[in-house]
C-alpha positions in Angstrom: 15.8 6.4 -11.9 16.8 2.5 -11.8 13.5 1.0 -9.9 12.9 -2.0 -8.6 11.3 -3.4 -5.8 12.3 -6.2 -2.9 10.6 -6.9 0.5 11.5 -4.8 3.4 14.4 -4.8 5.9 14.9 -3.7 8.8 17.6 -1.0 8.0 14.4 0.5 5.6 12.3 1.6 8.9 13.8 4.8 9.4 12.8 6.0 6.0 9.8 3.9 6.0 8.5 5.8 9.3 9.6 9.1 7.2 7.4 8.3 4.6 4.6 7.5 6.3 5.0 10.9 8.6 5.4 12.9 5.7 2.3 11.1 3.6 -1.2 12.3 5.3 -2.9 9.6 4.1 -0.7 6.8 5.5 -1.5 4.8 7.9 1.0 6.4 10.2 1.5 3.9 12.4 4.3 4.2 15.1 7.6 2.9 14.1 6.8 -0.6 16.2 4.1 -1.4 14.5 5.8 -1.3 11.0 8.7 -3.4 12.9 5.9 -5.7 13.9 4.7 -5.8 10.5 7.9 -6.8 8.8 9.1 -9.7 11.5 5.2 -11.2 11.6 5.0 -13.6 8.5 1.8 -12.2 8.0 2.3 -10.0 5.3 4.4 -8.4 3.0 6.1 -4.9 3.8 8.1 -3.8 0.0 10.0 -0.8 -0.6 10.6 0.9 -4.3 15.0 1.5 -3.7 17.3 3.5 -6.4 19.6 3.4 -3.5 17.0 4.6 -0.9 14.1 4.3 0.1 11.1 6.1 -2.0 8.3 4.3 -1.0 6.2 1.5 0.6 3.4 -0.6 0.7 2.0 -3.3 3.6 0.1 -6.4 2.1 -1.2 -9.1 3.9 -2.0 -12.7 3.1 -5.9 -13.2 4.4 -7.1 -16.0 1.8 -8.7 -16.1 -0.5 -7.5 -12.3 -0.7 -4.7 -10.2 -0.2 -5.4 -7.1 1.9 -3.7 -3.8 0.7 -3.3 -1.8 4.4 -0.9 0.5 3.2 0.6 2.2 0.2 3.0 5.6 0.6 5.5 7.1 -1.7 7.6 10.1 -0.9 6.1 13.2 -1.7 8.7 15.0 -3.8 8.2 11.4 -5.8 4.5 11.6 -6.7 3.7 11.3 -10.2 6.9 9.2 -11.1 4.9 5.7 -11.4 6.4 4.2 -8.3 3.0 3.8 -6.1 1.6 1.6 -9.9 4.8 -0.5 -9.5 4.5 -0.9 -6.0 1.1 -2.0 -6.9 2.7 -4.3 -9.9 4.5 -6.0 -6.7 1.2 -6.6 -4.6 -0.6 -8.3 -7.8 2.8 -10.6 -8.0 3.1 -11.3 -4.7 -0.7 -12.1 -4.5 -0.5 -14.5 -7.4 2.4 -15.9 -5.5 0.5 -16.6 -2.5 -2.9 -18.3 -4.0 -5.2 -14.9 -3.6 -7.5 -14.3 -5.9 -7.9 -10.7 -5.2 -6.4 -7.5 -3.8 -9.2 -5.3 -1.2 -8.2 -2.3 -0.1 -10.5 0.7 1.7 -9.6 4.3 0.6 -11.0 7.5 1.9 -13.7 9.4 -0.4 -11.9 12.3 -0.1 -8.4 10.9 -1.7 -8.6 11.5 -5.0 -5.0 10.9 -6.2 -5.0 7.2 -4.6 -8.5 6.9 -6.2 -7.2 8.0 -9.7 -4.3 5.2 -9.0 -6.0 2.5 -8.0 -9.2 2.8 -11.0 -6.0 3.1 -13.4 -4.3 0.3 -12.3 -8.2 -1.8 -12.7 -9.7 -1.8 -8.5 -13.4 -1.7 -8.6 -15.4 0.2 -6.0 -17.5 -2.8 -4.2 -18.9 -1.0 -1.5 -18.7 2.3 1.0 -18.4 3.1 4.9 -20.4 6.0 5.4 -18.1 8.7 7.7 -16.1 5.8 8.6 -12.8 7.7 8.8 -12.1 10.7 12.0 -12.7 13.3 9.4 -16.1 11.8 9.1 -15.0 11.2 5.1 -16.5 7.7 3.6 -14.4 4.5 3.2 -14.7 3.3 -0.2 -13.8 -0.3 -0.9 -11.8 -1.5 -3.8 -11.4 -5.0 -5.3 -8.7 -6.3 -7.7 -9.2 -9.6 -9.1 -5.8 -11.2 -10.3 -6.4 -14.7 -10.1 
C-alpha cells in the first residue's frame, strides 16, 4: 500500500460520506455538513489515498488546542495503521497551527478507538456519564504535542 495523507477535496465527499455510513462510530454527519466542514477554514478535513479514498479524520483549530471531531477508516482497512497515520497528520497539523494539544471524546464502549488512541499516547482527562444516545460514557482524551 503507498500511504500518504493530504487535506481533503471536494471530489473525496462521496467516499468520505461512504466511510462514515459504513463506520458506526463516525460521526455520520450528512454529506453537507462534511462539505461545510471542508470549505469553512475552521478545520482540517484529511484523507489517507493509495488512489482512493481509505479514510478520514475532521480536526479543528480551537486554541490553545486542536479538537479531534472525527476519525473513520474503511472497514475492510482496520488494522492496517492508517487511523495512527491519520493521527501522525493531526499531531503535524497541530504543531503547525500553535496547539499545544489534541482533545478528543470517545465513547466507553469503543474499545478499538480506545486501544488507538492510549497507543498513539491520549490520556483519559475526564468522563461524561451516559452522555452518548446509547446512554454509554464520553471519555475524554488529551494529547500534548507542544
Amino acid at each position: 500500500m503507498n500511504s500518504s495523507t493530504r487535506p481533503a477535496r471536494p471530489a473525496d465527499l462521496d467516499a468520505i460520506c461512504a466511510i462514515a455510513q459504513s463506520t458506526p462510530s463516525s460521526a455520520c454527519w450528512s454529506r453537507a455538513q462534511y462539505e461545510e466542514e471542508l470549505g469553512s477554514g475552521r478545520g482540517l478535513l484529511a484523507v489517507f489515498d493509495d488512489g482512493e479514498v481509505r479514510g478520514y479524520l475532521v480536526l479543528r483549530k480551537v486554541l490553545p488546542e486542536a479538537q479531534l471531531v472525527d476519525l473513520a477508516v474503511r472497514p475492510p482497512d482496520h488494522g492496517r495503521g492508517l487511523g495512527r497515520t491519520l493521527l501522525d497528520c493531526a499531531a503535524m497539523t497541530a504543531r503547525v497551527w500553535g496547539c499545544a494539544k489534541i482533545t478528543l471524546e470517545v465513547s466507553a464502549v469503543n474499545e478499538p478507538a480506545l486501544r488507538l488512541y492510549r497507543w498513539v499516547g491520549f490520556q483519559v482527562v475526564g468522563r461524561r456519564p451516559k452522555f452518548y444516545n446509547d446512554r454509554s460514557d464520553a471519555i475524554l482524551m488529551d494529547l500534548l504535542i507542544a
